[in-house]
C-alpha positions in Angstrom: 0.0 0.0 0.0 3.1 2.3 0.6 4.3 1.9 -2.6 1.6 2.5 -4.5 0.5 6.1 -2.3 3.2 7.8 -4.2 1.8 7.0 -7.4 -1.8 7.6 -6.3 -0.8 11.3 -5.2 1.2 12.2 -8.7 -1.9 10.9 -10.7 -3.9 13.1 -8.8 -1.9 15.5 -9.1 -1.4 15.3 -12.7 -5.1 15.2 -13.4 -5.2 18.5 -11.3 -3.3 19.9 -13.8 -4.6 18.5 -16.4 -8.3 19.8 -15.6 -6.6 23.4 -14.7 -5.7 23.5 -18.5 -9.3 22.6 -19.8 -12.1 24.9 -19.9 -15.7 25.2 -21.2 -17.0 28.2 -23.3 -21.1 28.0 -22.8 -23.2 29.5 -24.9 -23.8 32.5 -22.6 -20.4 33.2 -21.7 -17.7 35.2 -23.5 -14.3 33.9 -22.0 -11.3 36.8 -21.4 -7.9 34.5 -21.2 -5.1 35.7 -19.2 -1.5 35.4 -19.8 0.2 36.7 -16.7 -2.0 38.8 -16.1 -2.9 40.6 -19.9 -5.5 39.5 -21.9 -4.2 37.2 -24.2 -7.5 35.9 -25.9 -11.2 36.5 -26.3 -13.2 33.6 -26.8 -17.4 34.1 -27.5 -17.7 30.8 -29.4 -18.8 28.0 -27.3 -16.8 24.7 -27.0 -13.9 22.8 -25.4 -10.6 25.0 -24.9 -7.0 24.4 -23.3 -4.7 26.7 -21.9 -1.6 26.5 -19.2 -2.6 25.5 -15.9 -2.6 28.8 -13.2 -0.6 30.9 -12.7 0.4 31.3 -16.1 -2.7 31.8 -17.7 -6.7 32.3 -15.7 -10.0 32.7 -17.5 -12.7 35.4 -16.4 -16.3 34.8 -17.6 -18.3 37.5 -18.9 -22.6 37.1 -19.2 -22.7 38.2 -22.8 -26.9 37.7 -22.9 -29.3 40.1 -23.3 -29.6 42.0 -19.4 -32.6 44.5 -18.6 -31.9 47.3 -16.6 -35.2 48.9 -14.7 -35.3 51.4 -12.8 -36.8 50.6 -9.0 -38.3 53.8 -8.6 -39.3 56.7 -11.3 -37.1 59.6 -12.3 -37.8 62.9 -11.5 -37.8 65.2 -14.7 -38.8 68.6 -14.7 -40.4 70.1 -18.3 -39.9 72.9 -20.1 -42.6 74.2 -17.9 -41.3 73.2 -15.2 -43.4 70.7 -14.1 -42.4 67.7 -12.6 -42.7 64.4 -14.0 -42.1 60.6 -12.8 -41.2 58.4 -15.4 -40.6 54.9 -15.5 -38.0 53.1 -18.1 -36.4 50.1 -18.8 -33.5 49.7 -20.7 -32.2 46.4 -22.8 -27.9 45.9 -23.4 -25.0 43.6 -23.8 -21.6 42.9 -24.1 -20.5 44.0 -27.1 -16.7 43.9 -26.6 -16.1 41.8 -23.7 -12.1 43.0 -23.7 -13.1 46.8 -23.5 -15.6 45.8 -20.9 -13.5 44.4 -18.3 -11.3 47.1 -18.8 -13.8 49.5 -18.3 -15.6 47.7 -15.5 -13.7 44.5 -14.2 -16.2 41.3 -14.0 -18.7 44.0 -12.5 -21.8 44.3 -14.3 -23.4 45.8 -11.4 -20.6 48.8 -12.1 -21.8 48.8 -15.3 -25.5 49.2 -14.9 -25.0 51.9 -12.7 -23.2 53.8 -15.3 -26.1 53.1 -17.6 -28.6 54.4 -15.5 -26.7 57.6 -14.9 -26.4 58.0 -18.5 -29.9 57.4 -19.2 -31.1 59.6 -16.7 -29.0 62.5 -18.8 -30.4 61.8 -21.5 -33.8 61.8 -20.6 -33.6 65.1 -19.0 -31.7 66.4 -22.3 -34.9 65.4 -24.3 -37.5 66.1 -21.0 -36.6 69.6 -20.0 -37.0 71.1 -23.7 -40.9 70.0 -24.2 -43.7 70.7 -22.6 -46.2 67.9 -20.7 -48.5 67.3 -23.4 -45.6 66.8 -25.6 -43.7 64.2 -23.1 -47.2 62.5 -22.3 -48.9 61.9 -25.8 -47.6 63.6 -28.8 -43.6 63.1 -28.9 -43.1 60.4 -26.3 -41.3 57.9 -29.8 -39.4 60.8 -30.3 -37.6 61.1 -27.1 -37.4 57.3 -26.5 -35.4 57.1 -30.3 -33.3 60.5 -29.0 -32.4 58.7 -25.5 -31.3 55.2 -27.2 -29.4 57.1 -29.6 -27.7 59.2 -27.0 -27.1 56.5 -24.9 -26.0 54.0 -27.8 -23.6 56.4 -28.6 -22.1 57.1 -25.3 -22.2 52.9 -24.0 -20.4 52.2 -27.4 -17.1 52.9 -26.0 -17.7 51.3 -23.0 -18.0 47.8 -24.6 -22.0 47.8 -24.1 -24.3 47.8 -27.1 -27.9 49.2 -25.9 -30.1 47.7 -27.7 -33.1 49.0 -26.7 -34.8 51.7 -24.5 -38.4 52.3 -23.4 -40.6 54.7 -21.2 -43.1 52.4 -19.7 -45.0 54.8 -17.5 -45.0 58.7 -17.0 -46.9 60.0 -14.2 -47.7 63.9 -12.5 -45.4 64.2 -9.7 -48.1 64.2 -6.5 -47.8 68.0 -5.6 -49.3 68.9 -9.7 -51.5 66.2 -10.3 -54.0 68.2 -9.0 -53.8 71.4 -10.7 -53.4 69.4 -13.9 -56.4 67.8 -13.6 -58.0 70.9 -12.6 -56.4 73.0 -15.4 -57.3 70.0 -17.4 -60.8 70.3 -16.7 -61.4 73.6 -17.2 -59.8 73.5 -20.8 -62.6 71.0 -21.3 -65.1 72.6 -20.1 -64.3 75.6 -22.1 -63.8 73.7 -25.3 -67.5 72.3 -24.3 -69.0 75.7 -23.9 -67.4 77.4 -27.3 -68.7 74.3 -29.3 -72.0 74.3 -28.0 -71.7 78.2 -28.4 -71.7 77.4 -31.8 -73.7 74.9 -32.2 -76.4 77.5 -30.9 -75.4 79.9 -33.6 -75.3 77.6 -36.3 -78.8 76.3 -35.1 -80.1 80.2 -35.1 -78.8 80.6 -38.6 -80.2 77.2 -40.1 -83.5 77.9 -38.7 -83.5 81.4 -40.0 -82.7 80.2 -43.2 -85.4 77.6 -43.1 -88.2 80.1 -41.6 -87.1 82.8 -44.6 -87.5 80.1 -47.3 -90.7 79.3 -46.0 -92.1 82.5 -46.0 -90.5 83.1 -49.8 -92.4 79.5 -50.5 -95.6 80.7 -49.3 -95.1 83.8 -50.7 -94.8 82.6 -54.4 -97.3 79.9 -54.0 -100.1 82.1 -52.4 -99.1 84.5 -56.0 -99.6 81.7 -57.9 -103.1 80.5 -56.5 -104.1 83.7 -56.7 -103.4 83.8 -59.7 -105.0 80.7 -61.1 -107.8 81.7 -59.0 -108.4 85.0 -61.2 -108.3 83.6 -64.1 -110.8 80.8 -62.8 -113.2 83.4 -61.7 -112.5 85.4 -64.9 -113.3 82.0 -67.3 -116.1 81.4 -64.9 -117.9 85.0 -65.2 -117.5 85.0 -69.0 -119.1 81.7 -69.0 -121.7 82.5 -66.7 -122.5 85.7 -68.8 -122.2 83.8 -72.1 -124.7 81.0 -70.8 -127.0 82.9 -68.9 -127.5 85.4 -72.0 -128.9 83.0 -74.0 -131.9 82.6 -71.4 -132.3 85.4 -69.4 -135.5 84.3 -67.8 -134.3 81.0 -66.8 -131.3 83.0 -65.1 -133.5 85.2 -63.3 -135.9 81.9 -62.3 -132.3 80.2 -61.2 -131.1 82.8 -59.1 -134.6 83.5 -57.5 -134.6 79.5 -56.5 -130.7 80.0 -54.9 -132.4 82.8 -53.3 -135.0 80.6 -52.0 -132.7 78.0 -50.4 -130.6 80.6 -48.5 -133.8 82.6 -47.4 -135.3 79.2 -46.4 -132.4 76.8 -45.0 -133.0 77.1 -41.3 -135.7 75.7 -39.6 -137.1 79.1 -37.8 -136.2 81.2 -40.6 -138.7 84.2 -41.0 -139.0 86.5 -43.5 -141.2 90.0 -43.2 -141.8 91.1 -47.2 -145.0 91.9 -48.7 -146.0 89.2 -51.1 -146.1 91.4 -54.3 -142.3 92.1 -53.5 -139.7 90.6 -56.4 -138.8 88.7 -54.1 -142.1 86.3 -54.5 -142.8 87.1 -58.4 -142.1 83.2 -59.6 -144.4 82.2 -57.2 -147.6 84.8 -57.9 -146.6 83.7 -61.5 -145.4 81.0 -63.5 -143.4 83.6 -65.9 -142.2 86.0 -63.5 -144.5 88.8 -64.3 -146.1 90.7 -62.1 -149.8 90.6 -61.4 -152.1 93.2 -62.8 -152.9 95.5 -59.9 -157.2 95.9 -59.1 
């Protein structure tokens, strides 16, 4: 057994060694390889790799997936009129350069988010502080998220960090405004209310104006046109009366003594106080109309 604790110890020494100079790239690693002490190699693809056992050359792993950083409570961005808004990001990076990252940051990412934040916080008061609220909230709200990625893309890129992405998920009143906003907010809306129903009345005045004076010009010129036709029916009427009623005279007189009869004589208690050799009664002293021969 003595003899053969000797051997035991080399081979496990050996294999020490031998496992010191073999290392594994995963898929979500980016290896930095270390020749005593200075990068010698970077390594993003994965697989099986050797190197010299320690201390001649080490490996430092670097997470080169896509990281989030959000932000655990809202920023605090005044406006151009400075009003005070909370707004609530997220932001998406990676390694780009693992080499220029560990120089810039070690094996640190939590060094490097910090830096991130503080440069998206510039940013977003760079594109914040020169628009208004309506203009943060609603109408330009793409516009500063493309104007904060590019700033920050721009300023990451030396750092070895590629941002890929950057988003404002919520922006909120700070408490001490909310309520004059909404207050401010309501009276614009009422006041908008009031001028459109403003003129909605005066547009309703004018249409029925309009409608009433074309009546009027409607009854107008179709009262002058009955009257009108009624003329000339009363005109064609008399000449025909007077055309008929001259071939006959007698029976004209006979026919308007008989209307004369049914007016005098419609009503049930109508009396009449006429002598009876008045015109009135001639058809009916005689046949002809003539009056009788007086005694």
């Amino acid at each position: 057994m003595q003899r053969f604790f000797p051997a035991l110890v080399g081979l496990v020494i050996v294999l020490a060694i031998l496992s010191s100079c073999v290392f594994v790239v995963r898929e979500r690693d980016a290896v930095l390889v270390f020749t005593l002490g200075e990068v010698r190699n970077t390594i993003t693809e994965p697989g099986l790799y050797f190197k010299f056992p320690p201390p001649f050359e080490n490996v430092v792993r670097l997470d080169k997936r896509l990281q989030t950083i959000e932000t655990n409570d809202p920023e605090r961005i005044q406006t151009a009129e400075k009003k005070n808004l909370l707004i609530d990001s997220f932001v998406k990076w990676r390694i780009a350069d693992p080499r220029l990252f560990y120089v810039t940051f070690g094996a640190n990412d939590r060094a490097a988010v910090e830096r991130l934040q503080a440069q998206i916080r510039d940013a977003l008061n760079a594109s914040v502080n020169v628009r208004t609220v309506k203009e943060v909230v609603s109408n330009e709200r793409d516009t500063i998220m493309r104007e904060v990625l590019t700033t920050v893309e721009a300023r990451a890129k030396p750092l070895g960090v590629q941002v890929l992405d950057v988003r404002l998920r919520r922006i909120d009143f700070a408490p001490e405004i909310s309520e004059s906003v909404y207050r401010r907010m309501e009276a614009e809306r009422k006041q908008e209310a009031n001028r459109l129903r403003a003129t909605g009345a005066a547009d309703s005045e004018r249409i029925r104006a309009q409608a009433d004076r074309q009546r009027q010009e409607l009854l107008a010129k179709a009262y002058a046109q009955a009257q009108g036709i009624k003329g000339q029916g009363d005109a064609t009427a008399a000449a025909l009366y007077s055309e008929a009623y001259g071939k006959n005279p007698e029976f004209y007189g006979l026919y308007k003594s008989l209307e004369g009869y049914r007016a005098a004589f419609s009503g049930s208690n109508d009396t009449l106080v006429l002598s009876p050799k008045s015109d009135f009664f001639k058809f009916w002293n005689s046949p002809d109309g003539a009056k009788p021969a007086t005694p």
